[in-house]
C-alpha positions in Angstrom: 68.5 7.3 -29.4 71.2 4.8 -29.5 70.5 1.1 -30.6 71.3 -0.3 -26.7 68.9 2.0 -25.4 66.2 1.1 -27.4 66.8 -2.5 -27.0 66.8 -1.5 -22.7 63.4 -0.4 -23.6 62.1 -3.0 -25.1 63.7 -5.7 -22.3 62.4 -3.4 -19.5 58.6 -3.4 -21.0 56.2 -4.5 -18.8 54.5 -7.0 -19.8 51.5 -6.8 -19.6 51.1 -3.0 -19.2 48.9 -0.4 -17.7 47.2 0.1 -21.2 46.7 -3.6 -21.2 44.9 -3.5 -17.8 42.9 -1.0 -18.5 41.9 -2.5 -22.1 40.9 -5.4 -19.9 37.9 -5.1 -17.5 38.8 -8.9 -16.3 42.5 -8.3 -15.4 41.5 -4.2 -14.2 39.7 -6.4 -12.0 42.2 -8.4 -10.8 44.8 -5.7 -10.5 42.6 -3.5 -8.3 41.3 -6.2 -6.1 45.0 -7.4 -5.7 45.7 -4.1 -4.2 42.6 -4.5 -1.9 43.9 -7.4 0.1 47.6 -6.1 -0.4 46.4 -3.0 1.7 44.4 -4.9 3.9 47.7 -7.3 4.3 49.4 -3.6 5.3 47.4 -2.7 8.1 49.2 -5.1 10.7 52.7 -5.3 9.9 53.1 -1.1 9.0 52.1 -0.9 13.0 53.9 -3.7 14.0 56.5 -2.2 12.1 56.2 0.9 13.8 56.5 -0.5 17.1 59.6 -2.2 16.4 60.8 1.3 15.7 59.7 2.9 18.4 57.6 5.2 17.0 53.7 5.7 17.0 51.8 3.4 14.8 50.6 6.3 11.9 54.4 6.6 11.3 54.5 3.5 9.5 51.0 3.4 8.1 51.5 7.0 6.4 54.9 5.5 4.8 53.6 2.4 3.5 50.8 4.6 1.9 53.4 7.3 0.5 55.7 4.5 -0.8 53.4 2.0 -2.3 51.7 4.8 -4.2 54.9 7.0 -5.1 56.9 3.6 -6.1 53.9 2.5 -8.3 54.9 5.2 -10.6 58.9 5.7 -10.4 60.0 2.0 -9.8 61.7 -0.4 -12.0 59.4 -3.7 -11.4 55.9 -3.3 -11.6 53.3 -5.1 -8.9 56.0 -5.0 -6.7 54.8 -3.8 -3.5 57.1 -1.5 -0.9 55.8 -0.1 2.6 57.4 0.2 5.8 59.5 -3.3 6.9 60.9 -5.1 9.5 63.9 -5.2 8.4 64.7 -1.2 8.0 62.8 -0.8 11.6 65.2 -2.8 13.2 68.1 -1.0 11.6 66.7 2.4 12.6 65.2 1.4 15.8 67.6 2.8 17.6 67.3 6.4 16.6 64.0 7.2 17.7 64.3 6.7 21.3 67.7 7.8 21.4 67.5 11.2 19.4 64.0 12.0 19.3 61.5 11.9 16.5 63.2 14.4 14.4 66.4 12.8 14.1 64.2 9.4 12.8 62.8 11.3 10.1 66.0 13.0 9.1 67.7 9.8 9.1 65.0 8.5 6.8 65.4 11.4 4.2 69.4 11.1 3.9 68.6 7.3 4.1 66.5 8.1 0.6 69.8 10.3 -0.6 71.7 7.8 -0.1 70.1 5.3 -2.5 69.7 7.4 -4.9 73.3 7.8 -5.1 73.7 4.5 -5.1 71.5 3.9 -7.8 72.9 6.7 -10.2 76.1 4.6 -9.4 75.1 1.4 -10.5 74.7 -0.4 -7.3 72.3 -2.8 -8.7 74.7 -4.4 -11.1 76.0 -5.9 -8.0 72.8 -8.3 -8.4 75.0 -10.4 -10.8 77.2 -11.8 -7.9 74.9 -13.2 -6.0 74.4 -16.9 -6.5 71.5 -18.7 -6.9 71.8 -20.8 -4.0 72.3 -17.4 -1.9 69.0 -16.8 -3.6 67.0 -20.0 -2.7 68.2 -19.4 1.1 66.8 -16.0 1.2 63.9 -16.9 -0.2 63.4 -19.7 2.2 64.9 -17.7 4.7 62.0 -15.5 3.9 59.0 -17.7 3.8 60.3 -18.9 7.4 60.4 -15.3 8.8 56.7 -14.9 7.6 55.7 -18.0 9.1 57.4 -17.3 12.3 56.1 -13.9 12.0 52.8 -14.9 12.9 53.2 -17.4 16.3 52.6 -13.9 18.0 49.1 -14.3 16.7 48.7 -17.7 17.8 50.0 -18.1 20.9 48.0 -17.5 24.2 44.8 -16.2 21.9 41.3 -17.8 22.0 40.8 -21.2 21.0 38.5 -19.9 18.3 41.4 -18.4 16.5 42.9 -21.6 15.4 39.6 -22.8 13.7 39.1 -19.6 12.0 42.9 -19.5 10.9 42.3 -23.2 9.6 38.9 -21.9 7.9 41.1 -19.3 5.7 43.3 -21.3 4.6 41.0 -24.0 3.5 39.0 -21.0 1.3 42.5 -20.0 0.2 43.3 -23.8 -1.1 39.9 -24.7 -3.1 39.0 -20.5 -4.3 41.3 -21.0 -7.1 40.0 -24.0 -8.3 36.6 -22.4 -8.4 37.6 -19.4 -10.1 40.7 -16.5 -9.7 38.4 -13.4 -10.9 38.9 -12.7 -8.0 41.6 -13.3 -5.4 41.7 -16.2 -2.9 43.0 -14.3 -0.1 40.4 -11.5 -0.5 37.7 -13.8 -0.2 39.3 -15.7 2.8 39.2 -12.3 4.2 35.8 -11.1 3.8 34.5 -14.8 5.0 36.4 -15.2 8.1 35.4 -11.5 8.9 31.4 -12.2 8.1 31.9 -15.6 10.5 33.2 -13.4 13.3 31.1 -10.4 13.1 27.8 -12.7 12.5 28.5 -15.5 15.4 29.5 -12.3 17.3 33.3 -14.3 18.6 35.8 -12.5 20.5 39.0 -12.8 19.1 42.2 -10.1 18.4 41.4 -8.0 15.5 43.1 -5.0 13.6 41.8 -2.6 16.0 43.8 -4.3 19.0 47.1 -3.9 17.0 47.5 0.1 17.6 45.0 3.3 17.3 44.6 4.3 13.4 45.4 7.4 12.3 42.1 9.5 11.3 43.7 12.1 8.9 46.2 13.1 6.2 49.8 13.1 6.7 51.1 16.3 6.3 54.4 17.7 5.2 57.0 17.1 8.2 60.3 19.1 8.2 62.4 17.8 10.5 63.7 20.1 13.7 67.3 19.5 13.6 70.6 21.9 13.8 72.1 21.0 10.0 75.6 20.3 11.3 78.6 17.9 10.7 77.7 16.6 14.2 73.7 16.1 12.9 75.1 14.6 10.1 77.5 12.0 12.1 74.8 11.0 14.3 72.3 9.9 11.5 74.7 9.0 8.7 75.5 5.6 10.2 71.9 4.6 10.4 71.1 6.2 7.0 73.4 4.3 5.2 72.5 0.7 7.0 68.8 1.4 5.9 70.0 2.4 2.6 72.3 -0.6 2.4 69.3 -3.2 4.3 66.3 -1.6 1.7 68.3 -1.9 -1.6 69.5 -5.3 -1.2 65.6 -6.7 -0.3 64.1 -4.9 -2.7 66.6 -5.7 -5.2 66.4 -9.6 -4.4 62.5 -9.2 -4.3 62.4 -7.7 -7.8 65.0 -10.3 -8.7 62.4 -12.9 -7.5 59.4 -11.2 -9.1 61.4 -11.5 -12.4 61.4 -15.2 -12.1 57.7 -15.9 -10.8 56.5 -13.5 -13.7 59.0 -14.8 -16.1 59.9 -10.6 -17.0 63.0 -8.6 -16.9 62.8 -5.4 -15.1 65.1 -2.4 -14.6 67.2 -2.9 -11.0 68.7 0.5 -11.6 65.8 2.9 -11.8 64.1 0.4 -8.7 67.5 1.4 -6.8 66.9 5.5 -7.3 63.0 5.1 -7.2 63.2 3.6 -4.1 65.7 6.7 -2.9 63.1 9.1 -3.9 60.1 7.0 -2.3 62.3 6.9 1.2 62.9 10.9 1.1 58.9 11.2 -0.1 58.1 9.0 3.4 60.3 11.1 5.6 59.0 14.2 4.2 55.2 13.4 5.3 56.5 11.8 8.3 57.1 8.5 7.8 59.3 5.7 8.8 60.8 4.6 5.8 61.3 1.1 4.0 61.6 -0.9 1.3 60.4 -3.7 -1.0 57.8 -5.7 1.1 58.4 -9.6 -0.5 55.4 -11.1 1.8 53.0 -9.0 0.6 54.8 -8.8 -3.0 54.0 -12.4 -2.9 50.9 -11.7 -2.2 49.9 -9.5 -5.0 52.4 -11.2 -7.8 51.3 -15.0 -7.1 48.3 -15.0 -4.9 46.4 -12.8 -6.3 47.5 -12.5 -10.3 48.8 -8.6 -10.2 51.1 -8.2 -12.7 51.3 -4.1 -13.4 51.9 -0.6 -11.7 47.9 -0.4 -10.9 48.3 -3.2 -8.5 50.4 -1.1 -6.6 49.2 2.2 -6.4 45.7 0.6 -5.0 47.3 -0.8 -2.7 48.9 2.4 -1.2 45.2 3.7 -1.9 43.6 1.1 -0.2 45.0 1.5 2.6 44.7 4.7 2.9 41.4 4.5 2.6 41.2 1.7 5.1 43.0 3.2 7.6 41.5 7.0 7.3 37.7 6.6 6.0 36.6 2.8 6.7 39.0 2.4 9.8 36.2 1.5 12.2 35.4 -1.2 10.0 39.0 -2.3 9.5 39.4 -2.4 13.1 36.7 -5.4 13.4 38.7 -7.6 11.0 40.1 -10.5 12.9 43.6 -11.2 12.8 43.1 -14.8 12.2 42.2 -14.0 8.7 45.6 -11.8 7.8 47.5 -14.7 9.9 45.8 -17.7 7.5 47.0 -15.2 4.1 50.4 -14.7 5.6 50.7 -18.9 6.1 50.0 -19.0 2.5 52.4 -16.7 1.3 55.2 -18.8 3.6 54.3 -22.0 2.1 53.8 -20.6 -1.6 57.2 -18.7 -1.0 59.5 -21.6 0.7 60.7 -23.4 -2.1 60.1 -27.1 -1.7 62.1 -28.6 -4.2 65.2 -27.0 -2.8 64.9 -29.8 -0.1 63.7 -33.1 -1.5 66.0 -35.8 -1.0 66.5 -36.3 -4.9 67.4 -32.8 -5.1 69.9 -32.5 -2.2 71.4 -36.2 -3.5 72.3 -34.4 -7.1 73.3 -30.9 -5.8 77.0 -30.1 -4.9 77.4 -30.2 -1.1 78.9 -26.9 -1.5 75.7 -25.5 -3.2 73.6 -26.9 -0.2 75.9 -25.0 2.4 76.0 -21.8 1.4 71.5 -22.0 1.3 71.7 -23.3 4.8 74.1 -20.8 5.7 72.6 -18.1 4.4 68.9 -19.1 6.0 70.8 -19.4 9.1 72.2 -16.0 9.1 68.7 -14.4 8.5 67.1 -16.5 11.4 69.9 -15.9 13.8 69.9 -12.1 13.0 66.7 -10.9 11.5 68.2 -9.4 9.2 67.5 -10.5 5.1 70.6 -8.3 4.0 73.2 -9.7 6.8 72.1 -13.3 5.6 72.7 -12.4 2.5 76.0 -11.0 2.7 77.2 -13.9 4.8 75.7 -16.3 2.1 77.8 -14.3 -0.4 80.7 -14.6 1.4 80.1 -17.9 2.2 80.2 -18.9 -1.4 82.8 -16.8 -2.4 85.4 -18.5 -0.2 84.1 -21.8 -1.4 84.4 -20.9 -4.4 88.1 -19.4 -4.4 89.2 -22.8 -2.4 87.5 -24.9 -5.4 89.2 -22.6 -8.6 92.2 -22.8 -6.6 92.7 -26.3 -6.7 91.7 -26.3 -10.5 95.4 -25.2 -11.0 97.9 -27.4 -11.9 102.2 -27.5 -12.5 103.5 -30.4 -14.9 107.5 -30.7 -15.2 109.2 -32.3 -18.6 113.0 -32.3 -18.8 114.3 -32.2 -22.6 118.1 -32.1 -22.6 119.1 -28.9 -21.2 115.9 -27.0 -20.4 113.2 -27.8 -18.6 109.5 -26.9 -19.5 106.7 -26.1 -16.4 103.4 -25.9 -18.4 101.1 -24.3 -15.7 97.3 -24.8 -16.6 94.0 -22.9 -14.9 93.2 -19.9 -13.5 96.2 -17.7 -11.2 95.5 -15.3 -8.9 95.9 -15.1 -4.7 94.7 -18.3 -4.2 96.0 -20.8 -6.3 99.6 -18.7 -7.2 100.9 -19.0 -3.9 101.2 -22.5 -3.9 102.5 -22.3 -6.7 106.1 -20.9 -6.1 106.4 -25.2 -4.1 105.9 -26.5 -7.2 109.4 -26.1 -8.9 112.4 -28.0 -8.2 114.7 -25.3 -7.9 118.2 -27.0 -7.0 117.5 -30.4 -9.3 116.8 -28.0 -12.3 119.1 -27.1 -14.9 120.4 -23.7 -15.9 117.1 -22.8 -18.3 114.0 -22.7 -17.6 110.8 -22.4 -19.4 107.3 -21.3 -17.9 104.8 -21.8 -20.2 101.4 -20.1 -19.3 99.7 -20.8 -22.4 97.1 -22.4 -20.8 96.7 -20.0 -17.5 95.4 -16.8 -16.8 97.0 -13.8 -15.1 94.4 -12.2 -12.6 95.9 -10.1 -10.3 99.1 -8.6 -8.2 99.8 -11.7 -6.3 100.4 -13.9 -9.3 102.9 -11.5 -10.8 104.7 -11.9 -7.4 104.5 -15.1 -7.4 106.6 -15.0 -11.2 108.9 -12.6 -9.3 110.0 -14.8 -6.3 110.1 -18.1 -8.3 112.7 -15.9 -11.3 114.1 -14.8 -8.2 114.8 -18.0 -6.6 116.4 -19.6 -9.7 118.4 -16.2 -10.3 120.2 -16.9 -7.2 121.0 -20.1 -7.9 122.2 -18.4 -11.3 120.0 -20.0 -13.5 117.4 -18.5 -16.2 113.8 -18.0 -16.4 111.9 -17.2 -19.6 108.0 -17.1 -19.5 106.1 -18.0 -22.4 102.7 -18.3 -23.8 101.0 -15.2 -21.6 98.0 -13.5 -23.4 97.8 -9.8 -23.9 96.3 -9.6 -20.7 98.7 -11.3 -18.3 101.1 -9.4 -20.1 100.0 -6.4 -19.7 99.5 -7.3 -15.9 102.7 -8.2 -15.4 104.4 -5.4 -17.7 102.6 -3.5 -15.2 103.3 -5.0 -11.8 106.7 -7.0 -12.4 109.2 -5.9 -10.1 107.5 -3.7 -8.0 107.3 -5.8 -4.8 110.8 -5.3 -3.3 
């Protein structure tokens, strides 16, 4: 084994492991009961989910079951939590209605293929161009969404509701400062529940989100004709749910990483999450991705920090759903609603908008997070607000380097010397051919790019139509001072342009 892959190894180890957990009976504990109220946390959104989708409800609890439990043991970030999400239901919402069942489920399985192309590509190296402001809008982006998320559940309900939402958040705040052997939001859970079924209050519960499923999913192949046609219809869809799940679970992981201060391994997380998408259309399921509300649920509510975390949590709620659903059914909603509050104001980060903060930090910096919180509110959509934010801060970028780049003239008898300094390339070279006094010059020239940088085709142009000018005014251009690199660009690229 080479010397890089053993040091991959021992950056990727998690920390604490499995073995640790289970060498532990207080943090076993705490990683199974994490799972508990991550599976309770589920129930709700995989059939609100599902309804966004268009399908019945036991599509998306059977795939938040079959992912959380595959992913527990192929992903690349432990105690992070994937089920079915919003954000693939709304990409592939269109499908089911459209095509029929079948087609769904296929799209799902060749949306699975598709990452795990991408992943044996090295998709998730493109992790290293996203900025950290993109990052704090997303995640703020994301806390909002959760919040917002949950006015369905508080608008034109019983008055009761409010109370008993304001009773688990209060059991949320002072748990932890009584003890976190066990978590907050469990407990919040179990009290609201015992208040409601013991005062005997009517109220919307679990039960009045959809009918749960009473079985075991079983293996679904779908009904399709295996064409090029098939495969124009779904490919579309497939690869925006491939696209929309890698990039939020891939930020999610990216966020676990920072709250757990850990490294983890973005690449196998790419494919695993591939192979947990074609797993969940196999059984029938609708597909999805990283799940950051109840991630943040299990990683900094509740303590989780390894694999076990996760795999009770699919197990949990499969239990929940199949063997204890009656009881499920009678838990109120007000007491999932108060968790999901918490994990929106753990998740927003604050500090990202104190004054003091926003007085220090470049305006450009600021943009780009209100841009790219806007772009997920306006569209739903984590991955398009992303993107834009990218964007966003690429452009700002380029304008900023561009201006970095600067032409100074000295005459010395002769000859005159242009020392250009910064960084060349589309958007600061083609300026750059206004900079020289063609006419007032004398007949030689010097272009010293000792302190510049040759980046792409555009610069060498640029050299090209400024030696071109000055040949036609018969005068001659020497360029000095490239590194091997712009050299070898240009050695490359000069004169092909005409």
């Amino acid at each position: 084994m080479s010397a890089s892959a053993i040091d991959d190894r021992a950056r990727y180890r998690a920390k604490p492991s499995v073995l640790d957990a289970l060498k532990s009976p207080r943090m076993l504990t705490r990683e199974v009961l994490a799972g508990l109220v991550v599976g309770l946390a589920l129930i709700p959104e995989a059939i609100a989910f599902s309804v966004i989708a268009g399908v019945d409800p036991k599509v998306g609890l059977f795939s938040s079951f079959i992912m959380a439990v595959s992913i527990a043991f192929l992903g690349g970030r432990p105690a992070m939590v994937t089920a079915a999400t919003g954000a693939v239901a709304l990409v592939i919402a269109p499908v089911a209605p459209t095509y029929g069942l079948d087609y769904f489920i296929a799209t799902v399985i060749l949306a699975g293929v598709f990452q795990v192309i991408l992943g044996v590509l090295g998709v998730a190296k493109l992790m290293r161009f996203i900025p950290r402001s993109v990052m704090v809008g997303f995640v703020n982006a994301l806390a909002i969404f959760v919040f917002s998320s949950q006015f369905p559940q508080l608008i034109d309900v019983p008055w009761l509701v409010y109370p008993l939402v304001a009773l688990g958040i209060v059991v949320m705040i002072v748990m932890p400062k009584i003890t976190r052997i066990v978590p907050a939001p469990l407990v919040s859970v179990i009290i609201v529940t015992a208040v409601v079924l013991t005062m005997g209050l009517t109220v919307p519960t679990v039960g009045d989100q959809g009918e749960l499923p009473q079985s075991l999913p079983s293996l679904f192949l779908p009904d399709i004709p295996w064409t090029w046609e098939t495969f124009g219809i779904i490919a579309p869809f497939a690869l925006g749910v491939a696209l929309v799940g890698l990039m939020e679970s891939l930020l999610t992981a990216k966020l676990v990483d920072e709250i757990t201060d850990t490294h983890s391994n973005k690449s196998r997380e790419s494919w695993a999450q591939g192979i947990a998408n074609m797993l969940s259309g196999f059984f029938g399921g609708m597909g999805g991705c990283a799940v950051i509300g109840q991630t943040m649920i299990n990683v900094k509510a509740s303590g989780a920090r390894t694999r076990i975390s996760t795999f009770f949590a699919g197990i949990f709620l499969f239990l929940l759903v199949v063997v204890f659903g009656d009881f499920v059914g009678t838990i109120p909603m007000a007491a999932l609603v108060a968790v999901m509050i918490m994990v929106a104001i753990g998740a927003f980060d604050w500090h990202s908008i104190k004054p003091s903060t926003l007085k220090r930090m470049p305006k450009s910096e600021t943009f780009v997070m209100i841009a790219t919180v806007v772009l997920v509110l306006l569209t739903h959509n984590l991955a398009v607000g992303v993107v834009g934010g990218v964007l966003v801060a690429s452009v700002l970028f380029v304008r900023r380097v561009a201006h970095f780049v600067s032409v100074s003239r000295t005459v010395a008898g002769d000859a005159v010397t242009y020392t250009v300094t910064g960084e060349l390339f589309f958007a600061s070279s083609n300026d750059m051919t206004t900079l020289f006094s063609y006419s007032e010059d004398p007949d030689r020239i010097v272009i010293d790019l000792t302190g510049s940088h040759i980046w792409d085709a555009s610069t060498v142009a640029a050299l090209d139509a400024i030696e071109t000018k000055y040949a036609a005014l018969g005068k001659t251009v020497e360029i000095v001072g490239m590194n091997e690199s712009s050299q070898r660009m240009r050695g490359r690229l000069t004169g092909g342009f005409e």
